[in-house]
N, C-alpha and C positions, 0 to 999 in steps of 0.2 A: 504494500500500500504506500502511495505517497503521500507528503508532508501536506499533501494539501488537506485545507480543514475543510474546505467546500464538502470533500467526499467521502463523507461520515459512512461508515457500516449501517446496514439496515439492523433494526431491531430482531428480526426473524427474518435468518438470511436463508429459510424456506421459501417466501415467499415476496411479490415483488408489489411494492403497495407505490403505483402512479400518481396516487393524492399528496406526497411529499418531492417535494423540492429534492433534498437534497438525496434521496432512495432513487430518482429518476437520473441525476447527476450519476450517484454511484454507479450504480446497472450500466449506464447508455457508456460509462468508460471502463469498467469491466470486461463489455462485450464489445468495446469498438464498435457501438452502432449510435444512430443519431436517435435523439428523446425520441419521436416519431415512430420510429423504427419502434424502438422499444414498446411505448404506446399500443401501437398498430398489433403488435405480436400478445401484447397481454388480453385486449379487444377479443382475439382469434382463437388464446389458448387459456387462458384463464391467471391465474395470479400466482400457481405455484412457479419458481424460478426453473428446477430444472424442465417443464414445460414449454416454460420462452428460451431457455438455450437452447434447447432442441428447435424449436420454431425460428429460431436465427443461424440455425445451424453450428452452435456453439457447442 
């Protein structure tokens, strides 16, 4: 993880909650995808994380 404080861990890193700032920060640089992306994939697959990695091909 880097120093940056923007990119806080999620509280339950089961699961990926789009209503936070900085949860959406975390993910979309995690996964090298843009918020969107991110968005777009939980929309499709639901909110558990390994769900949208698999749907990002992650």
């Amino acid at each position: 993880m880097t120093d940056d404080k923007n990119l806080r861990a999620p509280r339950d890193a089961e699961r990926v909650n789009v209503n936070e700032d900085y949860e959406v920060r975390y993910w979309s640089h995690k996964w090298g995808v843009s918020e969107q992306q991110l968005r777009d994939a939980v929309k499709r697959v639901g909110v558990m994380s390994r769900d949208v990695a698999k749907a990002l091909g992650k």
